[in-house]
C-alpha positions as CSV (number, residue, x, y, z in Angstrom):
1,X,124.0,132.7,131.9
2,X,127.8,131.9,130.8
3,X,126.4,131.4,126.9
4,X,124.8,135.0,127.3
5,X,126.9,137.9,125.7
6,X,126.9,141.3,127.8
7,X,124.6,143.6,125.8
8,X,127.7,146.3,124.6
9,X,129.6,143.6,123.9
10,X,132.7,144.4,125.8
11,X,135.9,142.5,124.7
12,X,133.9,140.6,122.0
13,X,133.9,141.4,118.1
14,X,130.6,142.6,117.5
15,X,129.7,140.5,114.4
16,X,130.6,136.8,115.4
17,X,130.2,137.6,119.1
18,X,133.5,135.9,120.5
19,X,136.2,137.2,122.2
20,X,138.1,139.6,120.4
21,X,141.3,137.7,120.6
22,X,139.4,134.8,119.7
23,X,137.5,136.7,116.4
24,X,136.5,134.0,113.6
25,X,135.9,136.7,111.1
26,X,138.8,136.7,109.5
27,X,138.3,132.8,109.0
28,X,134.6,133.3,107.5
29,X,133.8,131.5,103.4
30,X,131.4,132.8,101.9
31,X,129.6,130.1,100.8
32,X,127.5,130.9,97.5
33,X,123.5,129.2,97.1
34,X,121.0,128.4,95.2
35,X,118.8,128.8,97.9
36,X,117.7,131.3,100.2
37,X,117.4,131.3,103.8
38,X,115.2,132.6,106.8
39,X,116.2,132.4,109.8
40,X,113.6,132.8,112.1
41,X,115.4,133.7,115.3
42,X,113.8,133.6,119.1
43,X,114.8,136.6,120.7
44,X,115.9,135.0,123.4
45,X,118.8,133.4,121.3
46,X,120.2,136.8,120.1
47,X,122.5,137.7,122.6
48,X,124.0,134.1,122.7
49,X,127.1,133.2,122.4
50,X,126.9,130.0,121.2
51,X,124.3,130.6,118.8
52,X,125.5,129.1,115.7
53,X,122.5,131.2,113.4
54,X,124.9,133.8,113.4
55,X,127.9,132.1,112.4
56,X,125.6,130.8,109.0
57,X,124.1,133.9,108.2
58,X,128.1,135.4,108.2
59,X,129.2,132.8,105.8
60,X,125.7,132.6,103.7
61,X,125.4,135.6,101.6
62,X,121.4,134.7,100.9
63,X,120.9,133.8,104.5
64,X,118.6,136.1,106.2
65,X,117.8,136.3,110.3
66,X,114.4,138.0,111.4
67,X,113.5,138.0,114.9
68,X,110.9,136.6,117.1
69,X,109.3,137.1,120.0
70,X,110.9,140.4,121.2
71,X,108.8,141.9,124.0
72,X,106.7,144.9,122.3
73,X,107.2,143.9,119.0
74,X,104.6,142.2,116.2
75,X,106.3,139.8,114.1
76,X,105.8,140.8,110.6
77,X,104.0,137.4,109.0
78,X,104.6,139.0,105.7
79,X,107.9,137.5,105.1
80,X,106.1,133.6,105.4
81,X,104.2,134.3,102.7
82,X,104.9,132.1,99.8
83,X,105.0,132.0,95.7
84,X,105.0,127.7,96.2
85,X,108.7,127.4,96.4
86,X,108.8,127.4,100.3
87,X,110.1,124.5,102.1
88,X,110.4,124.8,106.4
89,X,113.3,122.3,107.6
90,X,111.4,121.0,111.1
91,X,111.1,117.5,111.3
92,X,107.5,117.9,113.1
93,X,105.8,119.5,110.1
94,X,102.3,118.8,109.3
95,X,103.0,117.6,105.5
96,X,106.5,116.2,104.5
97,X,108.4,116.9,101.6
98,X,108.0,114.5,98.7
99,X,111.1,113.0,97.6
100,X,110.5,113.8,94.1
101,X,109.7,117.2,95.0
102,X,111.1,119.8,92.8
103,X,114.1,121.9,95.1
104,X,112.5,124.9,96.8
105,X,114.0,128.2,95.8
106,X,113.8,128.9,99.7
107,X,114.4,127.2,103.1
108,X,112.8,128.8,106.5
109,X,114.6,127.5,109.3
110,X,113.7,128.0,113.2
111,X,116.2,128.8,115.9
112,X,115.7,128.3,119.0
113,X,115.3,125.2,121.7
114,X,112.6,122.9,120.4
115,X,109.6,123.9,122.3
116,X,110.4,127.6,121.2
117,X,110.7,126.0,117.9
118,X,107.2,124.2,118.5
119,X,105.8,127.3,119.4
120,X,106.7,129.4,116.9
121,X,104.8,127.0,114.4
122,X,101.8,126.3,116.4
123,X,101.2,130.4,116.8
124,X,102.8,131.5,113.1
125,X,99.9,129.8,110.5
126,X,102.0,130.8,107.7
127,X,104.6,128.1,108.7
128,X,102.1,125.3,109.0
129,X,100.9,125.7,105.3
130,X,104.9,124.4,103.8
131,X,106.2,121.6,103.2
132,X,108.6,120.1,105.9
133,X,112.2,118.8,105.5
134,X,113.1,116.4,107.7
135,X,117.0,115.9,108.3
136,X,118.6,112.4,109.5
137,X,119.7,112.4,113.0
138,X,123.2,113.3,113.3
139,X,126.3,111.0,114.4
140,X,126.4,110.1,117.9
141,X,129.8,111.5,118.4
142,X,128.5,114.9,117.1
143,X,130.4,117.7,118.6
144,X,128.6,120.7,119.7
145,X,128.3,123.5,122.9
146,X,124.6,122.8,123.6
147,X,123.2,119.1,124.7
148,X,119.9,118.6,122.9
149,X,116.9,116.9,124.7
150,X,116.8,114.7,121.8
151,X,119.0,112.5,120.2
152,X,117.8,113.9,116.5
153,X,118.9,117.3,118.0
154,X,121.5,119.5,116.4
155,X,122.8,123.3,115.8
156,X,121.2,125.5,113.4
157,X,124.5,125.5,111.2
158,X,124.5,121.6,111.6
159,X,120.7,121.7,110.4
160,X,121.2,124.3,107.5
161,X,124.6,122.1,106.6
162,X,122.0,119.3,106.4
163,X,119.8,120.6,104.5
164,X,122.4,122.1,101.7
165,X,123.8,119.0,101.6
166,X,120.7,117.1,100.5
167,X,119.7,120.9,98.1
168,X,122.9,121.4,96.8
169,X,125.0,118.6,97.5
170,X,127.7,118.1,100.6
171,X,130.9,120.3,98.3
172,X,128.1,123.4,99.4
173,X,127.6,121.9,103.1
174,X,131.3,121.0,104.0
175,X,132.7,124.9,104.7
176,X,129.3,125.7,107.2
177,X,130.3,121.7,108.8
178,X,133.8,123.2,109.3
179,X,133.0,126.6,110.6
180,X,131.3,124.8,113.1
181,X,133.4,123.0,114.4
182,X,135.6,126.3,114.7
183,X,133.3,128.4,117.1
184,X,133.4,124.9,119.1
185,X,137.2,125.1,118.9
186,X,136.9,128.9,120.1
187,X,134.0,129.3,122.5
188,X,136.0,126.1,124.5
189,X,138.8,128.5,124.3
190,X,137.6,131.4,125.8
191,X,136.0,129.3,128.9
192,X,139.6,127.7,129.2
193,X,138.6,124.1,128.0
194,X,140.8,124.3,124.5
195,X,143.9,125.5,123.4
196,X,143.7,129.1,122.3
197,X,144.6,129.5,118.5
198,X,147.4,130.7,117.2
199,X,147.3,133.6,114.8
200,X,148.1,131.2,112.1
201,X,145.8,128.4,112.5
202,X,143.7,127.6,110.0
203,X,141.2,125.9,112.1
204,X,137.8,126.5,113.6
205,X,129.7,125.2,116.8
């Protein structure tokens, strides 16, 4: 699979996953929240490329990934459970957010295509019992490395960006909007469909 990344990582930098000459690391914010995150990662998104988790939990100091799904290994429900200050951003929840809802101290986001996303809520309970955020669709001319099968589909950096934006307001979301668009800029790049970077630019899925 071309967005697969070999397992010792050979030629890539091992935290952002791109081609050494390519590395964004260098280029990361660190963005400071309110909120925490959970990342609730599908295993079989953790040696991808383009997986744009990674890329937010670099630039989120209180962003967290946990894994799911890995052959042989129990997920550990224990980090669902809740003190009431739990939201879950996936726009199929079974009770929605009420707009005069005080702001969660945390948000659990899933990564992973949407039916690994629908299946990690219809066999993880925990997840059920929080509120949902639902995000607007984004723009039609969205960029991005992955074609959803919806039109309300977007990257887990564009869906976290969405969801500081309407937590923390869009001064918090604008640095995660523009790393984005970076690893676009640099996983085109290193498939020869962009210009590569030059050592000064100060540009960045």
């Amino acid at each position: 699979m071309r967005s697969r990344t070999p397992e010792d990582l050979a030629g890539r930098c091992p935290r952002c996953f791109l081609p050494s000459p390519l590395c964004l690391c260098a280029e990361l914010p660190s963005i400071p929240t309110r909120t925490e995150l959970l990342v609730i990662r599908h295993h079989k998104e953790t040696l991808k490329s383009t997986n744009t988790a990674r890329m937010a939990a670099l630039a989120l100091p209180r962003c967290h990934i946990v894994s799911y799904g890995s052959p042989g290994q129990r997920f550990d429900a224990s980090v669902l459970e809740d003190d009431g200050s739990t939201w879950l951003l996936f726009p199929d929840a079974q009770q929605t957010v009420a707009p005069e809802a005080e702001k969660p101290r945390r948000l659990i986001v899933l990564d992973g295509s949407w039916g690994q996303a629908r299946r990690m809520v219809q066999r993880l309970p925990g997840l059920r019992r929080l509120p949902g955020l639902k995000l607007p669709p984004p723009p039609v001319d969205s960029r991005r490395l992955r074609r959803p099968p919806h039109p309300d589909g977007m990257s887990t950096i564009e869906a976290i960006a969405g969801a500081l934006a309407y937590l923390e307001g869009e001064d918090v979301a604008r640095p995660l909007y523009d790393l984005h668009e970076k690893m676009i800029d640099r996983v085109l790049a290193s498939r020869g469909r962009g210009p590569a970077p030059s050592c000064d630019e100060d540009d960045g899925d």
